[in-house]
OpenMM code with the backbone's topology and positions (N, CA, C; nanometers):
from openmm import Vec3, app, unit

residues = "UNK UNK UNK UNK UNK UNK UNK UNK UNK UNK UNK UNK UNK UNK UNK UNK UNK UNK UNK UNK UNK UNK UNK UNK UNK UNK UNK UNK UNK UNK UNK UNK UNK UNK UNK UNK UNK UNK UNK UNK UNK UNK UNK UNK UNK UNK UNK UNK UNK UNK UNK UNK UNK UNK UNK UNK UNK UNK UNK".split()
positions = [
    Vec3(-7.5533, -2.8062, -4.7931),
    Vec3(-7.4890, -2.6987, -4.7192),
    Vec3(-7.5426, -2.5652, -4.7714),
    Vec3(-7.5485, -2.4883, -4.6857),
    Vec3(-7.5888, -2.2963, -4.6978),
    Vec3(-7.5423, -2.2423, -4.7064),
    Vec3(-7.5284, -2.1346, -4.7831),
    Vec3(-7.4750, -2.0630, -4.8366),
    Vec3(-7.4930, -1.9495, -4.6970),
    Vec3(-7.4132, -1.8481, -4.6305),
    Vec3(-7.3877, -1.7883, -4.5467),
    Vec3(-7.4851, -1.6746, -4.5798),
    Vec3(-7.5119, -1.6207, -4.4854),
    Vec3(-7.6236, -1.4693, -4.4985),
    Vec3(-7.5366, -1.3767, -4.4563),
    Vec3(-7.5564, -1.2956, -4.5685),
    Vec3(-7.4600, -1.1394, -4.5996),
    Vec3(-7.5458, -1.0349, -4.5542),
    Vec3(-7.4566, -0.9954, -4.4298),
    Vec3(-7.5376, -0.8604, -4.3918),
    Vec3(-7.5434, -0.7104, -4.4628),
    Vec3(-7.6150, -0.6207, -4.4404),
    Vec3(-7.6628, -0.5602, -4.5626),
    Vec3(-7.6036, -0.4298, -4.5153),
    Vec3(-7.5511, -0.4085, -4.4595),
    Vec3(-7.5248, -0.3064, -4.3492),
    Vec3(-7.4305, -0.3032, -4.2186),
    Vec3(-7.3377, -0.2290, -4.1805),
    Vec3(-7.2540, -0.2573, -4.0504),
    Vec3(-7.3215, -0.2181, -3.9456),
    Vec3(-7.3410, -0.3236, -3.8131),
    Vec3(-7.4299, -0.2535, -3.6767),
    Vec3(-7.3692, -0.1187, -3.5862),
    Vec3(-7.2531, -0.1239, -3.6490),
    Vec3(-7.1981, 0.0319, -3.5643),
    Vec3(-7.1839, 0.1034, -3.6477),
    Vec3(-7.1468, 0.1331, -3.7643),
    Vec3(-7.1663, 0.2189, -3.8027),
    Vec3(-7.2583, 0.2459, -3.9307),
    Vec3(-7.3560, 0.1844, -3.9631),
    Vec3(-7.4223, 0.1827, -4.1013),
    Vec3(-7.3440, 0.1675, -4.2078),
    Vec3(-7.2708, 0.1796, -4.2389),
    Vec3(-7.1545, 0.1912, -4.3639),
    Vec3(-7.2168, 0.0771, -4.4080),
    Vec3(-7.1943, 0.0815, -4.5452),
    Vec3(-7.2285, -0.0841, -4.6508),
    Vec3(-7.1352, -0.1584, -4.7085),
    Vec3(-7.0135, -0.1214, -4.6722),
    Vec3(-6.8603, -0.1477, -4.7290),
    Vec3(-6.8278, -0.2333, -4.6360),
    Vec3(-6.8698, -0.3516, -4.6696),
    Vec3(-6.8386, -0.4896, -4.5754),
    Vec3(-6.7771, -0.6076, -4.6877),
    Vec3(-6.6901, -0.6701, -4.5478),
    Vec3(-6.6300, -0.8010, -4.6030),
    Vec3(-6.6176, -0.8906, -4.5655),
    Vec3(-6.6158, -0.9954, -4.5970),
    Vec3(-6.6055, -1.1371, -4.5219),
    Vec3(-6.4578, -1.1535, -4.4453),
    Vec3(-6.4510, -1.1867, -4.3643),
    Vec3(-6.3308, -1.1957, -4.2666),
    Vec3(-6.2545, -1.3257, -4.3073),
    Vec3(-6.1357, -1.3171, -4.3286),
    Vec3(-6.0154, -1.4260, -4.3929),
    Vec3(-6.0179, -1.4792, -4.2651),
    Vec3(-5.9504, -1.4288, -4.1385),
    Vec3(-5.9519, -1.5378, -4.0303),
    Vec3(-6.1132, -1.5954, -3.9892),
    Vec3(-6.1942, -1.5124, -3.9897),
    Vec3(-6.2882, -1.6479, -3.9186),
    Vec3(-6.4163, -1.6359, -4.0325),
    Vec3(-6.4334, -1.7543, -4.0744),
    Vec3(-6.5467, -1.7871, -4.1750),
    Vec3(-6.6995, -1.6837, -4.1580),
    Vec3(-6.7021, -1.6758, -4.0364),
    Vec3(-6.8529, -1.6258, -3.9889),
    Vec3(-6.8301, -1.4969, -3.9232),
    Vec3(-6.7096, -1.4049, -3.9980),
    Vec3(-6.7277, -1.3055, -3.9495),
    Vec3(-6.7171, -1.1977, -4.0803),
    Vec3(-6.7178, -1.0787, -4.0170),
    Vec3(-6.7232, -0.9389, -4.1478),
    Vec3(-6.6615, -0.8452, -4.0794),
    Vec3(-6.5987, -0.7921, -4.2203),
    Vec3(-6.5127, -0.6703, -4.1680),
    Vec3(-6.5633, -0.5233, -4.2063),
    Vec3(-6.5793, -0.4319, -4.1538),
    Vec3(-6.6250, -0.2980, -4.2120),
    Vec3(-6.5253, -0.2334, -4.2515),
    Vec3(-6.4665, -0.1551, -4.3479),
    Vec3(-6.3732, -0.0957, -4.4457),
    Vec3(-6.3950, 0.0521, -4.3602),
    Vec3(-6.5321, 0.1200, -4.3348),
    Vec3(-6.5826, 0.2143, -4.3319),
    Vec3(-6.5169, 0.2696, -4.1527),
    Vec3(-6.5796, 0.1455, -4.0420),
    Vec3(-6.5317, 0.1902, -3.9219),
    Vec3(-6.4194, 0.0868, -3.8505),
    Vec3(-6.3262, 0.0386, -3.9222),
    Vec3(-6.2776, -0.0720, -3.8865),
    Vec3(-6.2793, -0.1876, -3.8027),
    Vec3(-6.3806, -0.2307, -3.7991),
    Vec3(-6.4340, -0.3111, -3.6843),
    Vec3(-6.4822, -0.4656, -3.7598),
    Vec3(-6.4845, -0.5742, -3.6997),
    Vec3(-6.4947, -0.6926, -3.7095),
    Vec3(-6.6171, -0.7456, -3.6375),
    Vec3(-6.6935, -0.7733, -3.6975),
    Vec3(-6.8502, -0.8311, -3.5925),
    Vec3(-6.9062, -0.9586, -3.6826),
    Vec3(-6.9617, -1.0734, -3.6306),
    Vec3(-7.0124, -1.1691, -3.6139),
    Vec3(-7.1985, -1.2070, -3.5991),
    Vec3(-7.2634, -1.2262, -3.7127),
    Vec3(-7.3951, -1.2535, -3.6783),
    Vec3(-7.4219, -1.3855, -3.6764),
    Vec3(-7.5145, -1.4221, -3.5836),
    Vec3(-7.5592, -1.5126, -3.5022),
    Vec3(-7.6815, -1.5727, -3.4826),
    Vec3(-7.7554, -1.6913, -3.5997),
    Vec3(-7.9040, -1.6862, -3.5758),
    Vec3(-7.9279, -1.7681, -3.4462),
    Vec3(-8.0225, -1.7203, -3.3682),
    Vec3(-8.0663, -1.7851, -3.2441),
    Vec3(-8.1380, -1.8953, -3.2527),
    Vec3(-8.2384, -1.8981, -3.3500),
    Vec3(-8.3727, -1.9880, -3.3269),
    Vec3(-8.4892, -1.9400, -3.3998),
    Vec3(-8.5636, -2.0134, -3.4068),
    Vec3(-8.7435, -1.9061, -3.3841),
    Vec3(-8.7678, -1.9167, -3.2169),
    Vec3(-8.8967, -1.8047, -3.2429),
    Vec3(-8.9426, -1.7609, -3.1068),
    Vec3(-9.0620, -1.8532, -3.1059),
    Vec3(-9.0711, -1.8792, -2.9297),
    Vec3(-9.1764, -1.9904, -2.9751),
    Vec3(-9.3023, -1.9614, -2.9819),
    Vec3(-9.3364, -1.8187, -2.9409),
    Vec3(-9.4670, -1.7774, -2.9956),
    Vec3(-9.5291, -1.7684, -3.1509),
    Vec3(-9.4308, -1.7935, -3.1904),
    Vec3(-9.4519, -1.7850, -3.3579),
    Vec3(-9.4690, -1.6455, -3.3978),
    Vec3(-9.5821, -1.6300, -3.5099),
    Vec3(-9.5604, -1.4955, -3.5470),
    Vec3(-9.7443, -1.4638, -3.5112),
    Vec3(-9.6984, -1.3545, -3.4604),
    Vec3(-9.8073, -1.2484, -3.4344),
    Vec3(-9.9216, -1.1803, -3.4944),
    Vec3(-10.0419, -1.2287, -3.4952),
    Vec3(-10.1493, -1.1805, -3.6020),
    Vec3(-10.2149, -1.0518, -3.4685),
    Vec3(-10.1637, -0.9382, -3.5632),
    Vec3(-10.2299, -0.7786, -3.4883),
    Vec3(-10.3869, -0.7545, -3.5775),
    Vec3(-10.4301, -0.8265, -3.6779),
    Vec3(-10.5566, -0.8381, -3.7113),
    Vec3(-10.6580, -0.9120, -3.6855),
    Vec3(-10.6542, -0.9581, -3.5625),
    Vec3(-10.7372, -1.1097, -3.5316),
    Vec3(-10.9216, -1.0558, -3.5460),
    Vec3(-10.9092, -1.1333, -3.6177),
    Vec3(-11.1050, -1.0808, -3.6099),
    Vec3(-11.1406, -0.9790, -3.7108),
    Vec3(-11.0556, -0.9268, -3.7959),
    Vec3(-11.0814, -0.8442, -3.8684),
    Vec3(-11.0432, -0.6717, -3.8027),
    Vec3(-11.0169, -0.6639, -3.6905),
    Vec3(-11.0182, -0.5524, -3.6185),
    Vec3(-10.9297, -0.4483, -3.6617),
    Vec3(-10.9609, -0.3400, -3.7072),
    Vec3(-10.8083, -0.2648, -3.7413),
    Vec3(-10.7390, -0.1951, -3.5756),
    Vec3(-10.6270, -0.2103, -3.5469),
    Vec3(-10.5753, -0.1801, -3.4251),
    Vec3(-10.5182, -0.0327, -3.4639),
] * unit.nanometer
topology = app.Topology()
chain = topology.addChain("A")
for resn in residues:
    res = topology.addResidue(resn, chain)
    for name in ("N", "CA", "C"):
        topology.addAtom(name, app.Element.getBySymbol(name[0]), res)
């Protein structure tokens, strides 16, 4: 089992004064703008990751 990923930062208001939410496991609370938000990993993308140097080229 994994250990949960701690966000580093609140999405509305930047504040860094976050907490893990007592009612729901997978959520956080901001101290700063009182608000409750939930992150969510999707997937990978299926393009993978993007080489902007192909060939040596500087872009």
């Amino acid at each position: 089992m994994s250990e949960r990923a701690a966000p580093f930062y609140c999405p509305y208001c930047g504040d860094e004064d976050l907490r893990p939410s007592e009612e729901n496991h997978s959520a956080w609370e901001c101290a700063a703008c009182n608000r409750a938000f939930q992150l969510k990993f999707l997937g990978l993308l299926a393009r993978g990751f993007r080489n902007d140097r192909a060939g040596g080229e500087e872009i």
